[in-house]
C-alpha positions as semicolon CSV with decimal commas, in nm:
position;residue;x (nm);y (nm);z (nm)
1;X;8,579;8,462;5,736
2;X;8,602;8,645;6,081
3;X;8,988;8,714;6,156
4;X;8,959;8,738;6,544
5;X;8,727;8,571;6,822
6;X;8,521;8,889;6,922
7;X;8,455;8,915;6,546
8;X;8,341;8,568;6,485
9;X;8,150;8,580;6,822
10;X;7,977;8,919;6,634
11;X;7,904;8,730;6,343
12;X;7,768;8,420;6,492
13;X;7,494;8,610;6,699
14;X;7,406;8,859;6,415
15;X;7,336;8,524;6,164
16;X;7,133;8,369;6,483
17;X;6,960;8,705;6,527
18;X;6,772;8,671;6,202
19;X;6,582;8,415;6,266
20;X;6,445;8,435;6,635
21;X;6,343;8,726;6,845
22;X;6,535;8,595;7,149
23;X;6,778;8,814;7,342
24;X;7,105;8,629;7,220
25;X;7,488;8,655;7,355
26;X;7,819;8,495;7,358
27;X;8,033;8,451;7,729
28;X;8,378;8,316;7,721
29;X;8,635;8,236;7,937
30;X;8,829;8,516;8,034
31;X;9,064;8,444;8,328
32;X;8,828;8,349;8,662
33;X;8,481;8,465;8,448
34;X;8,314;8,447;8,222
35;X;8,294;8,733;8,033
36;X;8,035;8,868;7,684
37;X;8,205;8,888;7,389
38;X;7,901;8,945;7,163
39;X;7,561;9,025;7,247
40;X;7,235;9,141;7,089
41;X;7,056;9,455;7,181
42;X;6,904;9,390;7,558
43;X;6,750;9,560;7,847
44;X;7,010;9,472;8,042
45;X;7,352;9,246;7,943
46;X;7,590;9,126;8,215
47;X;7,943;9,200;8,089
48;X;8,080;8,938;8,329
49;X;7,976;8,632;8,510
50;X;8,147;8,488;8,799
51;X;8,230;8,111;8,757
52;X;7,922;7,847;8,863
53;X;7,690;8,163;8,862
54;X;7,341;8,157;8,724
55;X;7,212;7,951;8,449
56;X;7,558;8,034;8,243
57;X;7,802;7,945;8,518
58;X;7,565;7,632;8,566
59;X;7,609;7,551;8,199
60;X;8,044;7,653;8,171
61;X;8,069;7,419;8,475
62;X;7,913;7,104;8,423
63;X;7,893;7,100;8,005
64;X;7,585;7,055;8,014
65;X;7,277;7,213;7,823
66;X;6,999;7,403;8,028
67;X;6,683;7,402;7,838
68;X;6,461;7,597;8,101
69;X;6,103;7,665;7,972
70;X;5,964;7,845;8,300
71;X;6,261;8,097;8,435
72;X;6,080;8,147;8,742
73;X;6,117;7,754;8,829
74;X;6,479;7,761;8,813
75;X;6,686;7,924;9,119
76;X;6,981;7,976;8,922
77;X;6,842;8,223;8,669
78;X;6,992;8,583;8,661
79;X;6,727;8,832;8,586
80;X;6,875;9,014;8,294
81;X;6,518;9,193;8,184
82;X;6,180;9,167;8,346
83;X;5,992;8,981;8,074
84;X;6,195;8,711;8,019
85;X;6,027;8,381;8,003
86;X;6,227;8,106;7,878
87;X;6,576;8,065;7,847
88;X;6,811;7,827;7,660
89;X;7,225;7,781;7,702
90;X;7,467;7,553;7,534
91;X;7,830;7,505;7,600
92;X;8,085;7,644;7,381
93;X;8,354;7,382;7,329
94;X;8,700;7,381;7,151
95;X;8,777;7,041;6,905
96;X;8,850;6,832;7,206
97;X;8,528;6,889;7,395
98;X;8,622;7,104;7,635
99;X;8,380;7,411;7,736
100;X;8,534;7,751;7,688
101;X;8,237;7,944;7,666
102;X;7,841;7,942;7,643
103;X;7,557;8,015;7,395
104;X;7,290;8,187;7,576
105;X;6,918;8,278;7,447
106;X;6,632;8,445;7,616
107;X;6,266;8,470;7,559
108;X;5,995;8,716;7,604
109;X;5,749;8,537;7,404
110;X;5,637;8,191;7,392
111;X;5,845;7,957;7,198
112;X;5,902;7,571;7,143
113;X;6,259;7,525;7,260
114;X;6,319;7,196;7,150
115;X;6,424;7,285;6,770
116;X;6,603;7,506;6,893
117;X;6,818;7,277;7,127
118;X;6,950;7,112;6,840
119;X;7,033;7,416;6,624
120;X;7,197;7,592;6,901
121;X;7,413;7,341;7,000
122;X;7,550;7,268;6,606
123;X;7,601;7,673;6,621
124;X;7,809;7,669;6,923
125;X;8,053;7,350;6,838
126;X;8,151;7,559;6,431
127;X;8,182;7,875;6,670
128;X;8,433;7,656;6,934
129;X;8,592;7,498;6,614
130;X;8,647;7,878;6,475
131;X;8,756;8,018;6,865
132;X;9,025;7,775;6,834
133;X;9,171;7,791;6,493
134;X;9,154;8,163;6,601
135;X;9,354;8,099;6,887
136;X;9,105;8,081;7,150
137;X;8,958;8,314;7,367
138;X;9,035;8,651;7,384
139;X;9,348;8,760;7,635
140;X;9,242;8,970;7,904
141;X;9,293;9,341;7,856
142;X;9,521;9,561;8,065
143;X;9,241;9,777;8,195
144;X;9,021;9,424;8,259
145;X;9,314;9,310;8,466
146;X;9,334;9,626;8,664
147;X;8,955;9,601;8,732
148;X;9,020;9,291;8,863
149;X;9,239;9,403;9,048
150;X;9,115;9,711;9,196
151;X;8,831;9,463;9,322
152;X;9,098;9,307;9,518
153;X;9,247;9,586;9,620
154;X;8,878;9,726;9,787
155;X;8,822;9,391;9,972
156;X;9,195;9,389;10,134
157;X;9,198;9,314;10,469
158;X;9,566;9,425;10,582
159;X;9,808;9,750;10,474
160;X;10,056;9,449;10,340
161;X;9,772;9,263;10,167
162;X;9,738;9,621;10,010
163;X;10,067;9,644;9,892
164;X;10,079;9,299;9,737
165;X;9,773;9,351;9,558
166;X;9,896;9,625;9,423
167;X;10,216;9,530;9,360
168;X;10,127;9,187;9,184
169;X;9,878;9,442;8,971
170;X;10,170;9,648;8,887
171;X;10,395;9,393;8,755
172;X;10,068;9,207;8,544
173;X;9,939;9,582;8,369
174;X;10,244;9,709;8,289
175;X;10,439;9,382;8,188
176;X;10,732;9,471;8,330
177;X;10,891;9,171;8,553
178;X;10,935;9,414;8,907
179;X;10,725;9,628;9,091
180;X;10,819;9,748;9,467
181;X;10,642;10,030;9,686
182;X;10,816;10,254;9,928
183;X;10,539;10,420;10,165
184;X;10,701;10,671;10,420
185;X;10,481;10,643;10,769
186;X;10,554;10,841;11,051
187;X;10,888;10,958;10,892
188;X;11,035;10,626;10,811
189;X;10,993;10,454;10,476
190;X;10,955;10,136;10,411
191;X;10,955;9,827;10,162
192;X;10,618;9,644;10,042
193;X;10,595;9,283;10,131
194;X;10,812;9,052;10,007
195;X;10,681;8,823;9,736
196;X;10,644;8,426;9,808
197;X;10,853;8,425;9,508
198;X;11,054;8,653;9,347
199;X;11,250;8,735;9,041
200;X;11,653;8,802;9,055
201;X;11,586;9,163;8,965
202;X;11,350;9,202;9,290
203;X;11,579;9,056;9,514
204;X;11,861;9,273;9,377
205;X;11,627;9,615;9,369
206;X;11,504;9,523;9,750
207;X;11,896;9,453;9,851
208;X;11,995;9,771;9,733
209;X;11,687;9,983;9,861
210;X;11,754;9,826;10,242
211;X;12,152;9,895;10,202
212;X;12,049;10,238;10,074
213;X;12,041;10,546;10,331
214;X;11,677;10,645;10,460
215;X;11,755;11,019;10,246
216;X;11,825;10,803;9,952
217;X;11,471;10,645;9,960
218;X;11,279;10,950;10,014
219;X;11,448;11,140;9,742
220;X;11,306;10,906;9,551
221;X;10,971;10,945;9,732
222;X;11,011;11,388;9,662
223;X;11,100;11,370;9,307
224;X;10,820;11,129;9,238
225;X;10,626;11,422;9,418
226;X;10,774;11,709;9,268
227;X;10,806;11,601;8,884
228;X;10,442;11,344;8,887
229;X;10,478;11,006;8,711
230;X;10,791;10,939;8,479
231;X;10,972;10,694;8,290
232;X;11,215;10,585;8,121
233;X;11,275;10,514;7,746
234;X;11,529;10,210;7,766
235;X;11,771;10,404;7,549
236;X;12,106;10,237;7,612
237;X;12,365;10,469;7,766
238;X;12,098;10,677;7,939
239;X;12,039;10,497;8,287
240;X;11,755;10,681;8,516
241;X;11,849;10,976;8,662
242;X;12,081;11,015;8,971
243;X;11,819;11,025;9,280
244;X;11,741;10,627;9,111
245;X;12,123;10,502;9,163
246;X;12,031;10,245;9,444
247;X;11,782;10,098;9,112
248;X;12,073;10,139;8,826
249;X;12,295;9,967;9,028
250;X;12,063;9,672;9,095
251;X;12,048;9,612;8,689
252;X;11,733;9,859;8,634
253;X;11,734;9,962;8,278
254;X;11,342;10,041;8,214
255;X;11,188;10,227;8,501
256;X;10,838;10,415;8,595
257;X;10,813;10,608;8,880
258;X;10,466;10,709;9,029
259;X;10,372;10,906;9,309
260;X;10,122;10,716;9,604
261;X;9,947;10,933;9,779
262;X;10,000;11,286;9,940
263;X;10,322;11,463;9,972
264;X;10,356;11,448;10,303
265;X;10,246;11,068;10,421
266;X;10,230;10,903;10,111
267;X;10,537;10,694;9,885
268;X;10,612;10,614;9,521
269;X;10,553;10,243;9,299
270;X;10,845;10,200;9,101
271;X;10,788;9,953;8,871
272;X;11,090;9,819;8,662
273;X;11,257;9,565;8,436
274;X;11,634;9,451;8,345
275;X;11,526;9,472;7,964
276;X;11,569;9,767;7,788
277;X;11,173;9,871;7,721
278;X;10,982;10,153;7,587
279;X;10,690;10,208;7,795
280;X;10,359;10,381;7,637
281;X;10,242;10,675;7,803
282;X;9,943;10,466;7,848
283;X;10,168;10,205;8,068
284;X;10,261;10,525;8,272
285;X;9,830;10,598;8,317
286;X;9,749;10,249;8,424
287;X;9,981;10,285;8,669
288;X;9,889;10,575;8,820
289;X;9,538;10,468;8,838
290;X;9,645;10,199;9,035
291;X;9,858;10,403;9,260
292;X;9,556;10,622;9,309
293;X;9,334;10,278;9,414
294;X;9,641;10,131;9,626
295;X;9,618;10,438;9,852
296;X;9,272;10,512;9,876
297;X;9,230;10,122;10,008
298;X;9,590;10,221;10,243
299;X;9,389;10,510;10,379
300;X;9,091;10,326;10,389
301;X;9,222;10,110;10,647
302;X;9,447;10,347;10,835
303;X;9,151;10,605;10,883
304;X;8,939;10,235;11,062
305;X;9,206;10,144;11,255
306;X;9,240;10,549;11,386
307;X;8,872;10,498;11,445
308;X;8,865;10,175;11,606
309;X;9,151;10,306;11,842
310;X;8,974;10,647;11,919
311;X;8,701;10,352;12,018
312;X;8,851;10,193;12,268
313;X;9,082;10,447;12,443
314;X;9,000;10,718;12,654
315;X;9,028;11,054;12,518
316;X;9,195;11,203;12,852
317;X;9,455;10,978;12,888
318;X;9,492;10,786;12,636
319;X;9,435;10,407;12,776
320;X;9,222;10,186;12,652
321;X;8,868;10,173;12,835
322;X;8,558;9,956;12,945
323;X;8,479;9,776;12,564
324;X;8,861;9,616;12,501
325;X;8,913;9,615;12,906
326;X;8,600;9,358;12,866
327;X;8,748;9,148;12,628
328;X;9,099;9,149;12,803
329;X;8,935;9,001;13,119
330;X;8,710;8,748;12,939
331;X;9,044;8,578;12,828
332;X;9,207;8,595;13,173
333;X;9,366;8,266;13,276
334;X;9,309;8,119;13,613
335;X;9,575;8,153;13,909
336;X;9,818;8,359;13,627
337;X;9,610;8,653;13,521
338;X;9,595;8,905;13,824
339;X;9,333;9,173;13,807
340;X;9,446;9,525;13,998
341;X;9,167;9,777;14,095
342;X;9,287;10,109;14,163
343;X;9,121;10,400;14,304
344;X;9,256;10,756;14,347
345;X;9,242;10,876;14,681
346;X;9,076;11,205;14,768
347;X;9,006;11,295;14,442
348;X;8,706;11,417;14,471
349;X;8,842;11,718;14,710
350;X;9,101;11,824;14,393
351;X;8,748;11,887;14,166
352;X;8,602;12,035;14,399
353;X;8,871;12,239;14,481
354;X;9,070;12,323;14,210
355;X;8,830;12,259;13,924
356;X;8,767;11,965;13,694
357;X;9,062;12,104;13,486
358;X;9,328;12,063;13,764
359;X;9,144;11,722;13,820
360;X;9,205;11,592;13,435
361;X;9,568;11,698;13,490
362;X;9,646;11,549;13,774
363;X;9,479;11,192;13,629
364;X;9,721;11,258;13,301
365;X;9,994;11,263;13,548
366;X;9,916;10,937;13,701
367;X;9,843;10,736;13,451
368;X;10,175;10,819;13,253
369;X;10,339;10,731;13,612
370;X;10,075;10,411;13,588
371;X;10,198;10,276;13,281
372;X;10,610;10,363;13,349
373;X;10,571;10,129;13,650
374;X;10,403;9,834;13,497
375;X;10,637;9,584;13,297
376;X;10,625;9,544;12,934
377;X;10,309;9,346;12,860
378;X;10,078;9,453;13,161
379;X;9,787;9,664;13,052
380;X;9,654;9,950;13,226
381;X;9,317;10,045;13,145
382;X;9,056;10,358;13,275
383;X;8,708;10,229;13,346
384;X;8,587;10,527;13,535
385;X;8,654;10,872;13,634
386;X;8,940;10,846;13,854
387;X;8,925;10,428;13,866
388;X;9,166;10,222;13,700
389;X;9,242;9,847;13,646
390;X;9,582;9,673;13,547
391;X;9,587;9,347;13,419
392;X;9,912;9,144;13,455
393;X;10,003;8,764;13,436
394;X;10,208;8,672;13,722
395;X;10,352;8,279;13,877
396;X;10,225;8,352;14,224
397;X;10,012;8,604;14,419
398;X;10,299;8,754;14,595
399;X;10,444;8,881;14,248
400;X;10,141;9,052;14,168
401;X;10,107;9,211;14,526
402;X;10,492;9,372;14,434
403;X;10,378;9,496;14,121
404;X;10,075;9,682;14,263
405;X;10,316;9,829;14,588
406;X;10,538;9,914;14,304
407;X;10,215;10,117;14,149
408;X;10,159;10,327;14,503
409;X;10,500;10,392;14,483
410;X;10,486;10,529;14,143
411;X;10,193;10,739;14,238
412;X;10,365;10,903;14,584
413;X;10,587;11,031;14,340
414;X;10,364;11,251;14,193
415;X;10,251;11,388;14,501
416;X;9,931;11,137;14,552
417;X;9,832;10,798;14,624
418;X;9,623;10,510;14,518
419;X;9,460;10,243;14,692
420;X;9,492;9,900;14,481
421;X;9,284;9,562;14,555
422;X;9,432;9,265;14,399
423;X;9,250;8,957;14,248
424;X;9,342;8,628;14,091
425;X;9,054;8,441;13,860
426;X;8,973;8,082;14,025
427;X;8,885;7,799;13,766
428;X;8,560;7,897;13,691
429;X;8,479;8,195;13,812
430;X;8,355;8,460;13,538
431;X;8,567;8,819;13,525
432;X;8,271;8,990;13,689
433;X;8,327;8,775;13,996
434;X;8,697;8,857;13,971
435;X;8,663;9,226;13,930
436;X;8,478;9,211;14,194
437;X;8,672;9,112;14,483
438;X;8,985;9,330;14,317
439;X;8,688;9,631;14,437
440;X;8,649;9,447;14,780
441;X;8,989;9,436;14,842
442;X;9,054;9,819;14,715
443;X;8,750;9,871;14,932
444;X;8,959;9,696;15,252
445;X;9,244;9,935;15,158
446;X;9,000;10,261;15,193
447;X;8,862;10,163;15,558
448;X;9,218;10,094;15,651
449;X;9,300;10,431;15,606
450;X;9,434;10,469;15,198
451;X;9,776;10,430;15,012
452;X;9,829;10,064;15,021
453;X;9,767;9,755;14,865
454;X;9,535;9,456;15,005
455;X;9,498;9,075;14,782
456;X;9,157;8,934;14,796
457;X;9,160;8,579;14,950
458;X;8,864;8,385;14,823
């Protein structure tokens, strides 16, 4: 008599219910879980199960029937209340024997469990017959998909793996076939990921939006700002409005708009179809929930990678200090990878006196003249107050021996100079060893007076 699956999944455990005092519920297949359709009251119930877990997933996965009379002897048992004791689960399967859901029962008390093997399993094949003729389990809802998705969203590991997620979400809650994200980031906006594969109206929209001039797309980006989420009713003869011609002339006919993030550094999800739709203002909520998780996860990561730079650079000037300089090093390859220690000369006598202040400014100064003098690819790090270390791959000594003149030079011109020992790694020789003839030779640069630049030999 039941008309849908959750209903006869209702019934079935209300009939079992009757007649045992066991803890009794119904899991089905619901796109990667399992998830409970019906259940009795319980301590605890767990509304979803991830495949192969516990005694369930055990059961969904092999087809097989777990009669467990001990719980505590069985290491796959998920502790739904404290006094559970035994615990019996049959597959669910459709006409043609294949599992799309389980039949679990728990008890407190003890109970034979072998007459209840049999009756079980006869209960779960007329509820599979009935799931079927139903038309099997139950489709996943919007706000289950965007749960799923949100999870994805949290464990993200890149901005673009961000975007996709949220994208792909986009385009599976709202059912519309195209969903794109424009994020403005340090005044420039730009395009989600592309797809591995994408529909004709995607390709169009994303032609269009990287023709389009960089005021076009952050009109878009304002009004979505100024005016909150909107939409479009797929009237024919009423296109979207004028700051959304770029779209309209890509084919867009059904269109919402939601605002991502702040004003000021965040975008707009414009999620669209070539069909004439009506959205639900429900569509239009879904969506901005999932704008709201897309940028919490985008500032998530940009606020970590902020920290992990603030990290590893020196506040003063900038370059990166002793932890990635560490790294850098470890990596160095023999004969190529050319270490350069550099030491102000007479520092010491601007602190002392001018102040510590004048002393910060004139290491500012020579560091930006540093890094102008190095070639694209050399790294200049600070490892101490007024000590510095370049590392540059070079083809022969003599290249990196111009490269660290080239250095002094760079520092005359700021009215002081630097005394730079140069080191190559031998095969086998750990960075420590390197470093440390760089500071012998830099050393052999100070007792021959300053300002120049001496390569270590062995």
């Amino acid at each position: 008599m039941a008309s849908t699956t959750p209903e006869a999944c209702r019934w079935t455990v209300t009939a079992l219910s009757r007649h045992t005092s066991a803890t009794i519920s119904v899991l089905l297949e619901v796109h990667d879980r399992l998830r409970c359709i019906a259940a009795t009251g319980a301590w605890q119930v767990f509304a979803t199960v991830p495949a192969r877990t516990g005694i369930v997933g055990r059961v969904y996965a092999t087809g097989a029937t777990a009669v467990v009379p001990d719980v505590t002897t069985d290491p796959d048992y998920l502790p739904v209340r404290p006094d559970v004791t035994a615990e019996l689960c049959v597959p669910v399967t459709d006409p043609a024997g294949r599992t799309i859901g389980v039949l679990d029962l728990q008890w407190t008390d003890p109970v034979d469990l072998t007459p209840w093997r049999e009756t079980a399993q006869r209960l779960a094949a007329r509820l599979g017959a009935r799931i079927t003729a139903l038309g099997g389990p139950p489709a996943e809802s919007r706000s289950e998909k965007l749960l799923r998705h949100a999870a994805a969203l949290s464990s993200a590991p890149t901005e673009a793996d961000v975007l996709g997620v949220a994208a792909c979400a986009a385009r599976e809650v709202s059912t519309l076939s195209t969903a794109v994200l424009l994020i403005a980031d340090a005044g420039d906006v730009s395009l989600g990921p592309t797809p591995l594969t994408q529909g004709e109206l995607e390709t169009r929209i994303r032609a269009e939006l990287t023709e389009a001039e960089p005021a076009a797309l952050v009109r878009m980006i304002e009004r979505a700002h100024r005016y909150g989420a909107g939409y479009t009713l797929g009237e024919a003869g009423h296109p979207p409005t004028e700051d959304y011609q770029p779209l309209t002339r890509a084919g867009v006919r059904t269109l919402v708009a939601v605002p991502v993030g702040p004003p000021d550094a965040g975008g707009v999800l414009l999620v669209a179809d070539a069909r004439s739709l009506r959205p639900d203002p429900t569509t239009v909520s879904l969506m901005e929930l999932l704008a709201g998780q897309a940028w919490t996860n985008l500032d998530r990561l940009r606020t970590l990678a902020r920290l992990r730079e603030q990290a590893s650079s020196d506040p003063l000037t900038g370059l990166r200090h002793t932890g990635p300089f560490g790294q850098r090093i470890a990596a160095a390859t023999p004969g190529r990878t050319a270490l350069l220690a550099i030491d102000v000369d007479g520092f010491k006598t601007v602190n002392d006196t001018y102040g510590h202040q004048a002393g910060d400014q004139v290491l500012v100064g020579l560091a930006r003249a540093l890094e102008g003098a190095l070639r694209h690819g050399d790294e200049l790090y600070r490892i101490g107050g007024d000590e510095f270390v370049a590392v540059i791959e070079v083809s022969r000594p003599e290249e990196a021996v111009r490269i660290a003149e080239r250095l002094t030079e760079a520092a005359r011109r700021t009215g002081r100079t630097i005394s730079v020992g140069v080191a190559l790694p031998h095969p086998g020789e750990s960075p420590d060893r390197t470093l440390r003839r760089a500071d012998q030779a830099l050393y052999a640069v100070k007792r021959q007076g300053r300002d120049g630049v001496h390569l270590s030999a062995a």
